[in-house]
C-alpha positions, 0 to 999 in steps of 0.5 A: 773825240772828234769824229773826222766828219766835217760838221754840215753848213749853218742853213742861212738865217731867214729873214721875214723880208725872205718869207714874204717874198717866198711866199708871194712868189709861191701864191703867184705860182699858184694861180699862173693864169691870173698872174700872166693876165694881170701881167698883160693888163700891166703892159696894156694899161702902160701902153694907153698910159702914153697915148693922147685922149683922143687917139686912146679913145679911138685905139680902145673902140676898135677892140670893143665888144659894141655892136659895129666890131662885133659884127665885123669881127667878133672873134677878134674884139671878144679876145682883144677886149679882155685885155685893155682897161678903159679907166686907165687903173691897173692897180684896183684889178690888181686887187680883185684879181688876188682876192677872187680870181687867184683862189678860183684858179687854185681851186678850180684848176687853171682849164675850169677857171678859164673856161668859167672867165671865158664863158662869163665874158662871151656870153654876157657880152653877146647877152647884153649887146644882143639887148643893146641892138634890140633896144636901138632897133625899137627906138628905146637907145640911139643908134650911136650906142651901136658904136660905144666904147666897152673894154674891160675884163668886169664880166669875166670876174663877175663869173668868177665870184659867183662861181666862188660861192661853191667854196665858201663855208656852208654857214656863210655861204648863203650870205656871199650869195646874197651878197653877189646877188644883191651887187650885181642886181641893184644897178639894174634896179637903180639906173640900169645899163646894158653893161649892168645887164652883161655884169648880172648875166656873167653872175648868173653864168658864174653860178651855173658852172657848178658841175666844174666845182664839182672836181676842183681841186681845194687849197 
């Protein structure tokens, strides 16, 4: 006997093409700060993308954190510098940034995940170029490094895999230490750079920001 009530709509059926970009659009929302920064290191890449060699290279040295910009205005290119990419490749960062700052900003939060990326990248730079113009004063680097190209966002996610250590899983976790140490330590050993200085420091910084850990939240 019928009941007078009209049976509910059919939900639609979900197809795994759906899923998937359910699913990414969820993983996105997760870690917004990662995504957004991403977002503009895309428009940025695209920008160099249509200049001539040698106007990009000019363009790109004005927003460096060397040693000239950063004693002209430091709050500018430290700001400016995190969001150009010198090798013209957003897709490898469009990688590393999934894998390792995506999860440290849904663990951490977006405010702790910032201020360890932000920290990693201030201090390391003034770290390594604070070497750099110790090195040309004494005569151990030319005087034309004080106005070398370094964009670039490496620093800051050197932090955020180091800080990543925390999360891993107590029986790998000395193992993932090792690793990063092992990663940004070679270079230094092998054929050291001031920007392998800066990458080492930002490790080191990474790792000293456990006490923001300590109240992230866990995916």
């Amino acid at each position: 006997m019928p009941s007078g009530h009209p049976d509910p709509p059919a939900r639609p059926r979900t197809t795994p093409a759906g899923r998937l970009l359910r699913a990414l659009g969820s993983w996105i929302r997760s870690a917004p700060g990662t995504y957004l920064w991403l977002t503009a290191l895309f428009v940025t890449t695209v920008i160099v993308h249509q200049m001539s060699p040698a106007f990009e290279e000019e363009f790109l040295r004005q927003r460096s954190t060397n040693i000239h910009e950063l004693s002209r205005n430091p709050v500018r290119v430290l700001i400016t510098s995190a969001f150009w990419i010198d090798s013209g490749q957003w897709l490898p960062y469009a990688v590393l940034y999934t894998v390792f700052h995506a999860p440290a900003e849904r663990r951490l939060g977006t405010p702790r995940w910032l201020a360890v990326a932000a920290t990693a990248h201030v201090l390391a730079t003034l770290v390594s170029e604070g070497i750099l113009a110790w090195a040309i004063r004494h005569g151990h680097a030319p005087a034309a490094a004080a106005n070398t190209l370094d964009v670039g966002v490496s620093y800051a996610l050197a932090g955020v895999v180091a800080v990543l250590t925390y999360y891993v899983p107590r029986p790998w976790r000395p193992a993932y230490l090792f690793a990063v140490l092992v990663i940004y330590t070679v270079p230094l050993i092998t054929d050291p750079t001031f920007t392998d200085i800066g990458h080492l420091t930002a490790a080191l910084i990474g790792l000293g920001c456990y006490p923001l850990t300590r109240r992230g939240t866990e995916a």
